[in-house]
N, C-alpha and C positions, 0 to 999 in steps of 0.2 A: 204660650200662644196668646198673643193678644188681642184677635179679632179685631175684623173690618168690616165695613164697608163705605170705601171710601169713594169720596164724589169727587170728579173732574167738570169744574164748570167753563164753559168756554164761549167765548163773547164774540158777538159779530165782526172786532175790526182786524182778526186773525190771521193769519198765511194758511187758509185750506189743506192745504197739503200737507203743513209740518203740521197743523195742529189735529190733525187725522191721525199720524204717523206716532204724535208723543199719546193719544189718547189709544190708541190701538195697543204698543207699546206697555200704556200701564196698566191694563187689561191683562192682556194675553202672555205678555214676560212670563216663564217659568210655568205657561199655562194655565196660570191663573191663579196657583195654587201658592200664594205667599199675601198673609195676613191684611200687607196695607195697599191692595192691588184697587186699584180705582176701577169699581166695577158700578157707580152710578155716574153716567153720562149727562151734563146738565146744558143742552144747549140752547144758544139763543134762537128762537122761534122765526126770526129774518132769514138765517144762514140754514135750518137745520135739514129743509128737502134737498140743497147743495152737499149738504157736512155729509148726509146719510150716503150720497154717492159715492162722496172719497171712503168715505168710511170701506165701505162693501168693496169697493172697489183696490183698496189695501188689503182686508181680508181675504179675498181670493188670492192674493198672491203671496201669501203666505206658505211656504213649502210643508207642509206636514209629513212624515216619515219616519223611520227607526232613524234614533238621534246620529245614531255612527253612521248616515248617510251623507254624503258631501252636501253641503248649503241650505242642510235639515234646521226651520226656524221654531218650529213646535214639534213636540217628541206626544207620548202618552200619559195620561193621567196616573197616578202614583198606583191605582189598584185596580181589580172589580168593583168593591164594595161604592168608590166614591167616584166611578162610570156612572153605575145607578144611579148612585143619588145627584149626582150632576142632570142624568137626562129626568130624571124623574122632577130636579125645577125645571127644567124645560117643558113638560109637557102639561104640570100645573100651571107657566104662564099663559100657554097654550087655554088651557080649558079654563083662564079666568078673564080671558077677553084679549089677551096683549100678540103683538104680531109675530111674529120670526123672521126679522128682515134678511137674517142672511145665516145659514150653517145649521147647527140645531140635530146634527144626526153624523152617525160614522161617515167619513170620508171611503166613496167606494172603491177608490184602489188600495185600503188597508181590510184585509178581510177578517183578521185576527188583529189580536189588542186592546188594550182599552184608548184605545184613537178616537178622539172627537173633532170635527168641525168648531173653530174659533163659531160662536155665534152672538152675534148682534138683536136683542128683543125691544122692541118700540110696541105704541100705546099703551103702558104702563102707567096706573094710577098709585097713588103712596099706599094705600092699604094691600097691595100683590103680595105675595110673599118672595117673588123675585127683587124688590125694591128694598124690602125689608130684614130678608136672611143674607148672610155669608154662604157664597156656594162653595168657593175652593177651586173654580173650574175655569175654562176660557169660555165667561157669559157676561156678555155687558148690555148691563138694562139703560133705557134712555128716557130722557123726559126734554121737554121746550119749558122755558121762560120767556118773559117778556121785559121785567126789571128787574134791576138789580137786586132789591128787598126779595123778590121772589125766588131768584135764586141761591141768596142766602139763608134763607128758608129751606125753600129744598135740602141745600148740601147740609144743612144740620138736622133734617128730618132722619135722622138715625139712633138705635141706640149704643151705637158705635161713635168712636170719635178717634183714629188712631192717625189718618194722614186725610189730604185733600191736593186738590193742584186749583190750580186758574189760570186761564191762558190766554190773555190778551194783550195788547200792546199798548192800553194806557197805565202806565205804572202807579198812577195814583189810586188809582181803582183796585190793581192789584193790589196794593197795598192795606184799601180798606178791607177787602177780602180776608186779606191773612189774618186782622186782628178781630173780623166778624167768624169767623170759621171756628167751633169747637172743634178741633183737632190738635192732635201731638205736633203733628210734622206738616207745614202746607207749601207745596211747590210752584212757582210760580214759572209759567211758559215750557213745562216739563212733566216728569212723571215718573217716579221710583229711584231717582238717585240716592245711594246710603250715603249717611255722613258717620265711619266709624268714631270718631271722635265726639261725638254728643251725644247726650243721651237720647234715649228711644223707647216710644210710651206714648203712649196716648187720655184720652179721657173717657167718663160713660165706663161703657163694655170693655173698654181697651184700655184698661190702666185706671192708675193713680196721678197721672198725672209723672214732672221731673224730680 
């Protein structure tokens, strides 16, 4: 296991919708619960009272239910034990100042299970321990930027380095990203595609490196 937490930063000159879609996507895939899941949200500060709309507004339509149900997109967390400690960062961002934009609690047509609500947390400072820790869970913490320096800053504010993404449509920029980014793997306009044939590792917490 080579721990994450990896940051998705995403730039104002985007397609809203896909860039909601892949950022949700590398979040919430598998629940959440896969090492290089992009669970810090880095957006730009122009777009991001827009981005949070699509945002939420993808999240609700997310089907939650027993996985063997027809067009089931999130199933249950793997246990009890990591229900717990999923809600228990939930309610630490909660009592350290950050919001609950959206989910954050059992979905009430599952009355048994360990079933959670995909949840979205904004106002998030770098010291939170939601910004900080790997949860495991479907919880995407979010921060705004202004410049570029800043958000490469941010996405390496970890002591994780195992994946990242960036999702814009100037390729030069993305490009500076990739090579400013401590990470193993960094995706560009995407988010969690494997590549079996390369290796896989990261830096920091997550590895030695290739």
């Amino acid at each position: 296991e080579l721990g994450g937490k990896s940051p998705i930063v995403v730039f104002e000159d985007v397609d809203l919708d896909k860039a909601a879609e892949w950022t949700i996507f590398g979040c919430f895939w598998t629940n959440g619960q896969i090492c290089s899941a992009t669970s810090r949200l880095i957006v730009h500060e122009s777009i991001a009272a827009q981005f949070f709309e699509k945002l939420v507004q993808w999240t609700r339509n997310i089907k939650i239910s027993d996985p063997l149900e027809e067009g089931c997109r999130l199933g249950p967390v793997v246990s009890g034990g990591q229900y717990e400690k999923i809600l228990k960062f939930i309610s630490t961002a909660k009592s350290e100042g950050a919001t609950i934009l959206c989910g954050g609690d059992r979905p009430e047509h599952l009355k048994k299970g360990f079933f959670l609500e995909p949840t979205i947390i904004t106002d998030v400072t770098t010291s939170m321990q939601i910004w900080r820790e790997e949860v495991f869970g479907p919880v995407l913490c979010v921060k705004t930027f202004s410049t570029e320096e800043e958000a490469i800053e941010l996405a390496n504010d970890t002591h994780y380095g195992l994946g990242a993404a960036v999702l814009s449509n100037d390729l030069e920029r993305c490009e500076r990203l990739t090579k400013a980014f401590q990470a193993g793997i960094v995706w560009i306009n995407c988010s969690q595609p494997c590549f079996c044939q390369a290796p896989w590792g990261g830096n920091k917490r997550s590895g030695f490196g290739r």
